[in-house]
C-alpha positions in Angstrom: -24.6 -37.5 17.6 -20.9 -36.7 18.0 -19.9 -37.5 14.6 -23.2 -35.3 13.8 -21.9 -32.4 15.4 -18.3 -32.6 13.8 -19.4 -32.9 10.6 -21.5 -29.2 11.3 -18.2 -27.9 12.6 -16.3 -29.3 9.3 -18.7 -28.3 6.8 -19.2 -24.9 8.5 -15.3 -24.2 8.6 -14.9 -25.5 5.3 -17.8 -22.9 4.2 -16.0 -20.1 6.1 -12.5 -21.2 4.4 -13.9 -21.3 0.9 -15.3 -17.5 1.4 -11.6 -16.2 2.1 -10.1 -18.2 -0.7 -12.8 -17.2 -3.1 -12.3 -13.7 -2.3 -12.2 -11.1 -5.1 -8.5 -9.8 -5.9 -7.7 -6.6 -5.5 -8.3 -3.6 -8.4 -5.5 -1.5 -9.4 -7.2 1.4 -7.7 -7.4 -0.5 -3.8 -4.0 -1.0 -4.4 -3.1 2.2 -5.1 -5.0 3.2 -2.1 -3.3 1.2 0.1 0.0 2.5 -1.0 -1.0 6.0 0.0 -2.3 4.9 3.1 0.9 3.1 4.2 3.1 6.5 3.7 0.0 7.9 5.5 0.2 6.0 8.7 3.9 5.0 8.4 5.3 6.4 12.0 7.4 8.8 12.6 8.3 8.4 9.1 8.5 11.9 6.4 7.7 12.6 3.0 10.8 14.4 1.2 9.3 16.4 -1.9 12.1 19.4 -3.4 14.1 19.2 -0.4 10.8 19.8 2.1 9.8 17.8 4.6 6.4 16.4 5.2 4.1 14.4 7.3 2.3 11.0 6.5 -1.2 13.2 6.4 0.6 15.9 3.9 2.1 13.2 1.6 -0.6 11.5 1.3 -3.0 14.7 0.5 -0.4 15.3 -2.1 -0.4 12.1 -3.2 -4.1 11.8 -3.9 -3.9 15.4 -6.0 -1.3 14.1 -8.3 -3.6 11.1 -8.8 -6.8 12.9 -9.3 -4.5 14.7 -11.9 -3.3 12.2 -13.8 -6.6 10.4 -14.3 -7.1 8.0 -17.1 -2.8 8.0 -17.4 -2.7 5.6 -14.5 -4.2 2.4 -15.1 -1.8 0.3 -12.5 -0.5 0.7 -9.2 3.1 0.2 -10.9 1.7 3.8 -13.3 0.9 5.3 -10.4 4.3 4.6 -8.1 6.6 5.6 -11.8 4.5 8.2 -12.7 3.4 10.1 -9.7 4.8 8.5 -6.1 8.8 8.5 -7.5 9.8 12.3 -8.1 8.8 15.8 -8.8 6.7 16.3 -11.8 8.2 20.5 -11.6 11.7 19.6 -10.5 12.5 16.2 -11.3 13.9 15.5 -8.0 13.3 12.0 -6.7 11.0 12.2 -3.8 12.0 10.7 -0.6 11.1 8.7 2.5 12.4 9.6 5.7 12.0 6.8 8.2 11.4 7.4 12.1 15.2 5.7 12.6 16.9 8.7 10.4 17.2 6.1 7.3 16.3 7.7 3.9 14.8 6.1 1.0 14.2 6.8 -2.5 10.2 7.0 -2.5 9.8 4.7 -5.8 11.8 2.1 -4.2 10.0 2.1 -0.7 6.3 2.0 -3.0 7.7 -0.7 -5.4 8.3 -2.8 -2.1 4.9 -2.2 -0.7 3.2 -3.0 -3.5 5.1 -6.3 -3.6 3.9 -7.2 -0.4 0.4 -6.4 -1.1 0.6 -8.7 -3.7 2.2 -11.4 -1.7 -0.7 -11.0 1.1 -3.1 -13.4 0.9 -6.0 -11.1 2.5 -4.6 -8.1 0.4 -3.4 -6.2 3.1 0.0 -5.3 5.0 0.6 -6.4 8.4 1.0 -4.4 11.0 5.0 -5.0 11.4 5.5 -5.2 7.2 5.2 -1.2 7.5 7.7 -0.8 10.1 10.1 -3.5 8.4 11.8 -0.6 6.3 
């Protein structure tokens, strides 16, 4: 009855293991949404566009308008970070990210590295401390 009852637990964690490995990769577009969303809820961080200064919530509003623009032009998450999350599509000027400790970052380099960790994840997702790494 013992050996019974481990084989249950076996078969029923190898079920449950072969669920998360079988999981669908993510689309371009989830993880183009999950580089807004990290800018969004990075804390105490701001969003440098022309020489302004905005929050996570303003960036990311901004964010979603130059993608809605852009459309069919941004088939990747790499289109969207060189195309519309790297500069000023008036000025030119490099946008930038401001983190909470004062340190500056060109915005194309700080969504280059996110997306290579959302890549690396195995569930797809940043943790909680990959955000606050920068």
């Amino acid at each position: 009855m013992r050996m019974l009852h481990r084989l249950r637990w076996a078969l029923c964690l190898g079920f449950l293991f072969s669920a998360f490995a079988s999981a669908a990769p993510l689309t371009e577009q989830q993880k183009i949404d999950m580089l807004i969303h990290s800018v969004e809820t990075l804390p105490g961080a701001h969003f440098i566009r022309n020489g302004s200064s905005y929050d996570g919530k303003a960036a990311a509003d901004h964010l979603q308008a130059k993608r809605k623009y852009a459309g069919s032009h941004i088939t990747t998450a790499s289109d969207f970070i060189d195309k519309c999350a790297s500069k000023s599509s008036m000025s030119g000027l490099p946008y930038q990210v401001q983190f909470a400790n004062g340190k500056t970052e060109e915005a194309g380099v700080f969504f280059h590295d996110e997306l290579k960790q959302i890549e690396a994840s195995p569930t797809g997702s940043l943790s909680a401390g990959a955000a606050l790494a920068h």
